[in-house]
C-alpha positions as CSV (number, residue, x, y, z in Angstrom):
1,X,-16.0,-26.5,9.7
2,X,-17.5,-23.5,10.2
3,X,-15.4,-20.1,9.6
4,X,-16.4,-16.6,10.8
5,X,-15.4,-12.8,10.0
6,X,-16.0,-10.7,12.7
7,X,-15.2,-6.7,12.3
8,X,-14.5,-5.1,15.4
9,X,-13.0,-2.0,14.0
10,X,-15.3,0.4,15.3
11,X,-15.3,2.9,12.5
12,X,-14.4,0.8,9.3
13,X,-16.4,-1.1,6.9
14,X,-16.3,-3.7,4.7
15,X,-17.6,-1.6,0.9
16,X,-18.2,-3.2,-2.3
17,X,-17.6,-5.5,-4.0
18,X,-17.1,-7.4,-0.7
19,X,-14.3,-9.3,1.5
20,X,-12.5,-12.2,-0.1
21,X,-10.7,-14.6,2.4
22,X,-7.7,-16.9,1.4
23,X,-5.6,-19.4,2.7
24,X,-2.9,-22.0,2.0
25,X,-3.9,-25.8,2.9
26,X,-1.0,-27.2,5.2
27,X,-1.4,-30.7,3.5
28,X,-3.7,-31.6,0.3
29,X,-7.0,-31.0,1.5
30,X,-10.0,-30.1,-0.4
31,X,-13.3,-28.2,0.0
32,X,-16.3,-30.9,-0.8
33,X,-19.2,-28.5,-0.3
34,X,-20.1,-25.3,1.1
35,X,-22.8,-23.5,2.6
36,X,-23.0,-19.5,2.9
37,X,-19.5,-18.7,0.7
38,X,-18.2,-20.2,-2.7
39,X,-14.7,-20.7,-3.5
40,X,-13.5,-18.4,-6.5
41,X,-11.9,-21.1,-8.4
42,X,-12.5,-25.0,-8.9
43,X,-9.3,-26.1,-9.5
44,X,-8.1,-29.2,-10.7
45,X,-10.3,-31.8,-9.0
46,X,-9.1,-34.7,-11.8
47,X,-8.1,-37.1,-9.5
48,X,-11.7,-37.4,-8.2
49,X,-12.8,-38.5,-11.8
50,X,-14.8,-41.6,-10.5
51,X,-16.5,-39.4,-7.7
52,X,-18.4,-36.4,-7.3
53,X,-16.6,-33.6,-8.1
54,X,-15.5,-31.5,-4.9
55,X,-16.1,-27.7,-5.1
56,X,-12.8,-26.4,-4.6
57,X,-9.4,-28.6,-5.5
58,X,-7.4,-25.6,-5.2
59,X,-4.3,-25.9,-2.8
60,X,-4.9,-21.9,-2.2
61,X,-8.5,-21.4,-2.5
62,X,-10.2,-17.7,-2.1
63,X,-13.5,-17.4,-1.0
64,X,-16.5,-14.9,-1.1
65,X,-19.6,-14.0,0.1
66,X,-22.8,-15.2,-1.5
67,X,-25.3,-12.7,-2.2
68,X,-28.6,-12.0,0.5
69,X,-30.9,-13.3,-2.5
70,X,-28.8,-16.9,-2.1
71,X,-31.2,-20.0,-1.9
72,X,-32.6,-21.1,1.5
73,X,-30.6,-24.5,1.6
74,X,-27.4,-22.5,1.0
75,X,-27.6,-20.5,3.7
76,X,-26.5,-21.1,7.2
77,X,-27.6,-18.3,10.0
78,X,-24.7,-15.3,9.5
79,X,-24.1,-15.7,6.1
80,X,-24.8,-13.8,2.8
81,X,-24.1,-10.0,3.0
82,X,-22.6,-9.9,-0.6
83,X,-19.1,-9.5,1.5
84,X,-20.7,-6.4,3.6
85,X,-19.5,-5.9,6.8
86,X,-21.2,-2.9,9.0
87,X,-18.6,-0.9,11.6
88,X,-18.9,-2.3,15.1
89,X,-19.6,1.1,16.4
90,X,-22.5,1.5,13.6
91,X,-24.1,-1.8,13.3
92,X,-22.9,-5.0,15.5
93,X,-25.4,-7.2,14.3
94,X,-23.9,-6.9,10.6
95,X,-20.8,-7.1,11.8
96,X,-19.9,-10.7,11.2
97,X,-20.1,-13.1,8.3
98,X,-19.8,-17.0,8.7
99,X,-19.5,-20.3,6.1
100,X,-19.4,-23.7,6.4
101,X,-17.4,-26.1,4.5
102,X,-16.9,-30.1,4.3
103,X,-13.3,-30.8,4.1
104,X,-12.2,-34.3,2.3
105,X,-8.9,-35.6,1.6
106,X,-7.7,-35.8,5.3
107,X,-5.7,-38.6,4.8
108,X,-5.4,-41.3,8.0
109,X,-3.6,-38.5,10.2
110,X,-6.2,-38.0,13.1
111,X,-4.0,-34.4,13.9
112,X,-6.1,-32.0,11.2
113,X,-3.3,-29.3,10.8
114,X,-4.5,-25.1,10.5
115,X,-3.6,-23.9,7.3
116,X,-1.4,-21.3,6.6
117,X,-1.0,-17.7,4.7
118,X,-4.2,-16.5,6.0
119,X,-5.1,-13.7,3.6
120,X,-8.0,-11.3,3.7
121,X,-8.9,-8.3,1.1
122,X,-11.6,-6.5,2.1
123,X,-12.3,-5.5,-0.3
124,X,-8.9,-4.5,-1.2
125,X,-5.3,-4.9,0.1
126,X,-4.0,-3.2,3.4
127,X,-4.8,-5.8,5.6
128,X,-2.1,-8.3,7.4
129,X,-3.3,-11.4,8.9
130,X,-1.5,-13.5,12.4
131,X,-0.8,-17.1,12.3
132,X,-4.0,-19.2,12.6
133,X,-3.5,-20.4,15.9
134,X,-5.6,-22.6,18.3
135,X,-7.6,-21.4,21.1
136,X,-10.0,-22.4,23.4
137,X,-12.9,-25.0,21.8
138,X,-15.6,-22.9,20.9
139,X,-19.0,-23.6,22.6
140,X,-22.2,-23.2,20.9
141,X,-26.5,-24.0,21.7
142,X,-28.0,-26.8,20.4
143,X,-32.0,-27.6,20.9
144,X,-33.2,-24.2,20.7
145,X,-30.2,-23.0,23.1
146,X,-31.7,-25.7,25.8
147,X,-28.2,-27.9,24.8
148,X,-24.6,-26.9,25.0
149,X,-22.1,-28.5,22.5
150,X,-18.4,-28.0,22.0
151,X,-16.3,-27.4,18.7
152,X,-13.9,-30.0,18.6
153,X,-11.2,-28.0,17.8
154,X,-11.3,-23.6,17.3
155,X,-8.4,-21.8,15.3
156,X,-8.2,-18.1,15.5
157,X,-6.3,-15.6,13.4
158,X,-6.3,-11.6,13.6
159,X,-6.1,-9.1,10.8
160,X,-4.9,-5.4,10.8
161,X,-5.5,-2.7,8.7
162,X,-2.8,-0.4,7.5
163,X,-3.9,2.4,5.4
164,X,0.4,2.4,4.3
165,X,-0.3,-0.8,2.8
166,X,-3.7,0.1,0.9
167,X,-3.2,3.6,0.0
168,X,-0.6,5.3,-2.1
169,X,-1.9,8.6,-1.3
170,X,-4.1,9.9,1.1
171,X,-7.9,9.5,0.2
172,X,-9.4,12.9,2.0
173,X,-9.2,16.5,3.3
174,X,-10.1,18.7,5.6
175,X,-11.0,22.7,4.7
176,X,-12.5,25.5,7.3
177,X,-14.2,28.3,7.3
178,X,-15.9,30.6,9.9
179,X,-18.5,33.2,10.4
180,X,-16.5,35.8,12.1
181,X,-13.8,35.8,9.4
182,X,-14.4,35.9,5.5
183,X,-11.3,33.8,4.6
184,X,-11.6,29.9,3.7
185,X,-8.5,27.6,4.1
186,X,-8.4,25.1,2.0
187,X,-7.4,22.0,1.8
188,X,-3.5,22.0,1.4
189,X,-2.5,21.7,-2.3
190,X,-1.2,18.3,-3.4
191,X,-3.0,16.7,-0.8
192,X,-3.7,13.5,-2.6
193,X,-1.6,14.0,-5.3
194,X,-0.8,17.3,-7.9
195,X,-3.1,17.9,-10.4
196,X,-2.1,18.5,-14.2
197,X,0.0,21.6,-15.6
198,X,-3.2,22.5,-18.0
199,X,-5.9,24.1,-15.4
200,X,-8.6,23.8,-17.9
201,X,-9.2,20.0,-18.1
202,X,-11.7,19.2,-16.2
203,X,-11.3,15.1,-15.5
204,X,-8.1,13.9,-13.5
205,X,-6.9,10.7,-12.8
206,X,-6.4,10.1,-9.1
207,X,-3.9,7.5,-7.3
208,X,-5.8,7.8,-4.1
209,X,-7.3,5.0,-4.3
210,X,-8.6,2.5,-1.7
211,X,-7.3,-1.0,-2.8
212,X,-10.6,-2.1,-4.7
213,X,-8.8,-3.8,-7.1
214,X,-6.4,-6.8,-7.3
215,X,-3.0,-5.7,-6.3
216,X,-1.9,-7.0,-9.4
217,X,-3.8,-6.1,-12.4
218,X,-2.8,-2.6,-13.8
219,X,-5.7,-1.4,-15.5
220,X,-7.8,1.9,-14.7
221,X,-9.8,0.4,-11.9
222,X,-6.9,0.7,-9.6
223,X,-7.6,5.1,-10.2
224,X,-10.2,7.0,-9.7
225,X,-11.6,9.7,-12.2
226,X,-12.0,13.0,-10.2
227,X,-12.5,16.2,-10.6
228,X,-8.9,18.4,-11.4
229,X,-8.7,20.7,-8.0
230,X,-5.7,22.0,-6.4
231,X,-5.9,18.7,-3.6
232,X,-7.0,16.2,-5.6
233,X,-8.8,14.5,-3.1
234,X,-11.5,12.0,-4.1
235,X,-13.4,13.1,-0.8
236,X,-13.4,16.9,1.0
237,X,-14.9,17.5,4.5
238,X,-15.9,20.8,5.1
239,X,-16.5,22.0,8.7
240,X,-17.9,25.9,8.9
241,X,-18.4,27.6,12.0
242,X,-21.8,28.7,11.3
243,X,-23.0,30.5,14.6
244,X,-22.2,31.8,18.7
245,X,-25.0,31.4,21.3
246,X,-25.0,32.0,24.5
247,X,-24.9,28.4,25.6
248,X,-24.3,27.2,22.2
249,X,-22.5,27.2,19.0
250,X,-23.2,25.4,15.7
251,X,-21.1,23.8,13.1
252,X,-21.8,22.8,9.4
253,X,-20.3,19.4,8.2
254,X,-20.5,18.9,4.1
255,X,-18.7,15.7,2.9
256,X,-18.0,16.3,-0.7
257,X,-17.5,12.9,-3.5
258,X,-15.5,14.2,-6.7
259,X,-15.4,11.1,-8.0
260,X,-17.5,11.2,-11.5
261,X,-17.3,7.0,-11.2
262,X,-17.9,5.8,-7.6
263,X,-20.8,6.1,-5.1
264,X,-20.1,5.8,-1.1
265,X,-21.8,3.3,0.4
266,X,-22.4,3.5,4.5
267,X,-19.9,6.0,4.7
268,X,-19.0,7.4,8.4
269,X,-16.9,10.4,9.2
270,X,-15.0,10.5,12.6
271,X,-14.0,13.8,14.1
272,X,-11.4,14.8,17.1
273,X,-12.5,18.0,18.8
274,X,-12.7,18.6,22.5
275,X,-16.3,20.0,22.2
276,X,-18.1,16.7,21.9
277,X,-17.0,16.3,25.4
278,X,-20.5,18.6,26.0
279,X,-24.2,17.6,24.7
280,X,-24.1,17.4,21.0
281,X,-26.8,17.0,17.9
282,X,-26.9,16.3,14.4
283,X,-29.9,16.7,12.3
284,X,-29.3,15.0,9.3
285,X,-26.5,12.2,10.4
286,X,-26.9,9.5,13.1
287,X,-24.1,10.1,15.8
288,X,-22.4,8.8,18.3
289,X,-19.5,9.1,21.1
290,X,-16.3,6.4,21.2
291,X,-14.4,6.1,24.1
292,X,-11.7,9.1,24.5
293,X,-9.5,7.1,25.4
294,X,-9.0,5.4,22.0
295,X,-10.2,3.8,19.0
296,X,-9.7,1.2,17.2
297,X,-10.6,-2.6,16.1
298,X,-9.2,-5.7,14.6
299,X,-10.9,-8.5,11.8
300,X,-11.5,-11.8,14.0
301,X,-11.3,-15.4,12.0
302,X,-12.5,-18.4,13.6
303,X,-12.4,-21.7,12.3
304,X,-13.6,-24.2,13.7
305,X,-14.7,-28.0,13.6
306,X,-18.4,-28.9,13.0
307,X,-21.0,-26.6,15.3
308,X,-23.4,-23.6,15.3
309,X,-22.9,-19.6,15.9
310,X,-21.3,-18.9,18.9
311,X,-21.9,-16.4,21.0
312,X,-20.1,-13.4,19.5
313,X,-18.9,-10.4,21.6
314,X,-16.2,-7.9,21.3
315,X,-12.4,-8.9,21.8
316,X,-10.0,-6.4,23.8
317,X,-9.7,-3.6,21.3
318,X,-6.3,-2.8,19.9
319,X,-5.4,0.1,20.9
320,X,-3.2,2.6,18.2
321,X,-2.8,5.8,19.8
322,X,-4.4,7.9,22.9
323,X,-6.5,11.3,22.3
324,X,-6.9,14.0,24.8
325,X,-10.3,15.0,22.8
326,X,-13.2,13.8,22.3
327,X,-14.2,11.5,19.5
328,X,-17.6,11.9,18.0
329,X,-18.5,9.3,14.8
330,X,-20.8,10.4,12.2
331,X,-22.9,8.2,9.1
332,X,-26.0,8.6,7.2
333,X,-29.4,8.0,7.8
334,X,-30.4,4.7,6.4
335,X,-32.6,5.3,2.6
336,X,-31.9,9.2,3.2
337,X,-28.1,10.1,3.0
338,X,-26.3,7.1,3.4
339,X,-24.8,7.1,0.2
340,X,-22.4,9.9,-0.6
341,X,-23.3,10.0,-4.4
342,X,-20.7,10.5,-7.3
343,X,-19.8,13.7,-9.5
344,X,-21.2,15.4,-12.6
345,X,-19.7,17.2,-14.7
346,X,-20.8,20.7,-13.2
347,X,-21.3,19.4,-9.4
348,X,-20.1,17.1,-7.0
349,X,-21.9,14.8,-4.7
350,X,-22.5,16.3,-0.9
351,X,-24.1,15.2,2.6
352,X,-23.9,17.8,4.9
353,X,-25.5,18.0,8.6
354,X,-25.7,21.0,11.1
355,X,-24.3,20.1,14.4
356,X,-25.4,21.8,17.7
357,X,-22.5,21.8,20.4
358,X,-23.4,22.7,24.3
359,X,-20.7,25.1,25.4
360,X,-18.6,24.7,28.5
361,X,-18.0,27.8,29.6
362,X,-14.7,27.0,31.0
363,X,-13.1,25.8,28.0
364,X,-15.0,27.3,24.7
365,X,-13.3,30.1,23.2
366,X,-13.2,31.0,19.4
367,X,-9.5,32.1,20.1
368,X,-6.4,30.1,18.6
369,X,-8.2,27.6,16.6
370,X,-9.7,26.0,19.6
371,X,-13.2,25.6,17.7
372,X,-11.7,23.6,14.7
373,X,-11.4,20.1,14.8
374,X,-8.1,18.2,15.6
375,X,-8.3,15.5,13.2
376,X,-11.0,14.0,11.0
377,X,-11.2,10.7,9.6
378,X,-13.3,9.0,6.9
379,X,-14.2,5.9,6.5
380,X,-11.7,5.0,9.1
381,X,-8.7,6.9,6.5
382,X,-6.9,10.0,8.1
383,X,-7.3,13.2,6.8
384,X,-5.2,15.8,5.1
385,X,-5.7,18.7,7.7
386,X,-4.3,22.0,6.6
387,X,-1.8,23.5,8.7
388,X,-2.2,25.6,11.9
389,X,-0.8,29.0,10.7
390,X,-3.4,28.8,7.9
391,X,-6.9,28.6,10.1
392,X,-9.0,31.5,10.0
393,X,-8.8,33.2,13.5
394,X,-10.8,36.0,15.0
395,X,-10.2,39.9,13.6
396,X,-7.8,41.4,15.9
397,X,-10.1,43.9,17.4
398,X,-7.6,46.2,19.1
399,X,-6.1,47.1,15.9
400,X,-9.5,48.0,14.0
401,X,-9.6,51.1,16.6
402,X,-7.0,53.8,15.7
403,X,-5.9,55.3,18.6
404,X,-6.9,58.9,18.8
405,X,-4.6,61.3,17.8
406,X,-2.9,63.4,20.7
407,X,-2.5,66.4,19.0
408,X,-5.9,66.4,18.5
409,X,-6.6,66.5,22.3
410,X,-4.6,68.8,22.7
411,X,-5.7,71.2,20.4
412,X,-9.2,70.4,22.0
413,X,-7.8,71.5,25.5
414,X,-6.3,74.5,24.7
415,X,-9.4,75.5,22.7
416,X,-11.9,75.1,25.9
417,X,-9.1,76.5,28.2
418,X,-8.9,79.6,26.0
419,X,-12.6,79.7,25.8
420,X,-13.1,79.6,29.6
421,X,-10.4,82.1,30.8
C-alpha cells in the first residue's frame, strides 16, 4: 500500500518537528515493512516469535516521516521531508509526502476493510479527519510513464484545520503607524493573553501556543517563553505607512518573534487590503496574489493498494469565507530571511520588507483607515487587529487654521475708511 499527504492549504505549513499520521486497524492487521515512514512504536509482535518480526504490531500505529538523509533503499520517490510540508501557494512540489507499507495478517477475507479513526498532527493538534472512504482506483505510469496501471483499490480521507481546536489563545497581532500622524496603535492589550502584575520581569510564560506538543503531556513545551509586553503575543506584525507618491505609496511590514526559545521556519504572512488589487512589490519577501474570492485548502490522504505516484493536482478548494479585498501572501527568501529568528534578552527577532503599492486613483485615499490592512494572517492563524476607533487617521486640517478674528477686520476697515475720507 502506498499512502500520501497532500497539503492543499494554500497558506499553511507543515513546521517542525513534522506531521505524524494515525489510524485504527478495522481487523488485526499488521505493518510487515515500510519504505519512506516508520511506525512510532513496535508493539507486541509475540505471536510472530517463529517469524521475522513485523515492524509495527500495534492495533493503532502512528507514523512519521523519515529524515531527507534516509538510505537509498528506504526511500520511495515523495518521501523523506522530516514531516515538512511546503504551503500549496508557496511550494507545490513539497507539498506532498508518501510511504509504502506491506500489510500481513489479512486473514482469508478477500474484502481488505479501510481502517478507521484517521488521525493526523501536524505537527500538533487542531486538525479533524473524514471517514476513509473509497474512491475512484487510482491510476499511475509504469515503464518510464510508456505503461498505465491501476491501484486495486484507493481510500481517501480529508483533514481540516481549526485554529479553535489548536490554539488556546491567539498566536499574533497587528499594530499601525503612519507618516502623517505621530501616534502608534498598538496591538490591543491582552491580545494573547495578560501579562503579570510585576512590570519588571522580563520573561513570561505564554499559552499561545500552536499545538507542538502532545495534547496530553503537561510539561513546559506546551508554552512558549516570551518577552512580558502588554499583548503578549509570541509574534507582532507591524505595518507603517511610510510614504505618498503621486502614483504610488509605500508600506513597511516588520514581523517581530518574542519568543526567547523558538525559531520560525518558512514562515508566510497573508494580508487583506484592497490595494493589492493594483501592481505591487516587495524587496525583501517573495509575494504573491490568491484568488479574491477566497482562500483556503484541506490535507488529502490516499491509501491505496500496491502502485506508483499518481499524478497529483489540486482538489476543489474548501472554501471558509468570501473577501471583497484583495489577498496578497508574503514569505522569506530562501537562505536570506526565511527564518524569523528567536529573542534575546535586549531584542527580538524581525524580517521586515518595504512594499511598493500602484495607486488607483479612484479608490486610494488616506482618509478613514482605508490604507490599513483589513486582516492579516500568519502562518495561516488570524490576527489580533486593533480596533477601528484606535487607527491613526489624518490631522484634521480645518481645525489647525483658527479662523480670523472679526473684530479684527473690522477694526482693519474702519482704520483704512478713516484714513481715506
Amino acid at each position: 500500500a502506498r499512502v500520501t499527504i497532500q497539503n492543499y492549504y494554500q497558506y499553511r505549513h507543515v513546521d517542525k518537528p513534522g506531521w505524524k499520521l494515525g489510524w485504527t486497524w478495522a481487523k488485526n492487521e499488521t505493518i510487515l515493512s515500510m519504505a519512506g515512514a516508520f511506525a512510532t512504536k513496535q508493539g507486541n509482535c509475540s505471536s510472530f516469535k517463529f517469524q521475522t518480526p513485523p515492524h509495527s504490531c500495534e492495533k493503532s500505529p502512528v507514523i512519521a516521516d523519515l529524515m531527507p538523509d534516509a538510505l537509498s533503499e528506504n526511500k520511495p520517490d515523495g518521501c523523506c521531508h522530516g514531516g515538512l510540508l511546503a504551503a500549496w501557494a508557496i511550494n507545490p512540489s513539497k507539498s506532498f509526502s508518501s510511504f509504502e507499507m506491506t500489510i500481513g495478517n489479512l486473514g482469508t477475507n478477500p474484502n481488505v476493510q479501510a481502517p478507521i479513526n484517521l488521525t493526523l498532527m501536524a505537527p500538533g493538534p487542531g486538525y479533524t479527519c473524514d471517514l476513509i472512504e473509497d474512491t475512484d482506483p487510482t491510476v499511475y505510469s509504469d515503464i518510464g510513464g510508456k505503461r498505465q496501471l491501476q491501484a486495486y483499490r484507493t481510500w481517501k480521507s480529508t483533514c481540516t484545520y481549526s485554529s479553535f481546536i489548536a490554539n488556546q489563545a491567539p498566536v499574533c497581532c497587528v499594530s499601525l503607524s503612519t507618516f502623517y500622524n505621530p501616534k502608534i496603535t498598538s496591538c490591543p492589550t491582552c491580545s494573547c493573553g495578560c501579562r503579570e502584575a510585576d512590570k519588571n520581569t522580563v520573561s513570561c510564560i505564554s499559552n499561545a501556543r500552536e499545538g507542538y506538543s502532545e495534547p496530553e503531556s503537561d510539561s513546559f513545551d506546551n508554552y512558549d517563553i516570551v518577552q512580558c509586553t502588554d499583548h503578549m503575543c509570541p509574534v507582532r506584525i507591524h505595518w507603517h505607512i511610510m510614504t505618498n507618491y503621486v502614483t504610488h505609496w509605500k508600506v513597511k511590514l516588520t514581523i517581530s518573534n518574542y519568543n526567547y526559545e523558538r525559531n520560525y521556519s518558512n514562515w508566510n504572512v497573508l494580508i487583506q487590503h484592497p490595494g493589492f488589487s493594483q501592481s505591487t512589490t516587495a524587496y525583501s519577501f517573495n509575494s504573491t496574489m490568491l484568488p479574491s474570492f477566497g482562500f483556503s485548502g484541506t490535507f488529502s490522504l490516499q491509501y491505496r493498494s500496491s502502485g506508483q505516484d499518481s499524478d497529483i493536482s489540486p482538489a476543489s478548494p474548501h472554501v471558509p469565507g468570501t473577501l471583497a479585498d484583495e489577498v496578497a501572501l508574503f514569505w522569506g527568501i530562501e537562505y536570506y530571511n526565511d527564518e524569523l529568528l528567536y529573542a534575546e534578552e535586549d531584542k527580538v527577532g524581525a524580517v521586515s520588507t518595504q512594499i511598493l503599492l500602484r495607486k488607483d486613483l479612484d479608490s486610494f485615499t488616506l482618509r478613514n483607515g482605508w490604507a490599513l490592512p483589513r486582516r492579516i494572517y500568519f502562518n495561516g492563524e488570524d490576527c489580533q487587529m486593533p480596533l477601528p476607533d484606535t487607527f491613526p487617521m489624518l490631522p484634521n486640517v480645518s481645525s489647525s487654521l483658527k479662523p480670523t478674528n472679526p473684530v479684527f477686520l473690522l477694526c482693519i476697515y474702519l482704520t483704512f475708511k478713516r484714513l481715506f475720507t
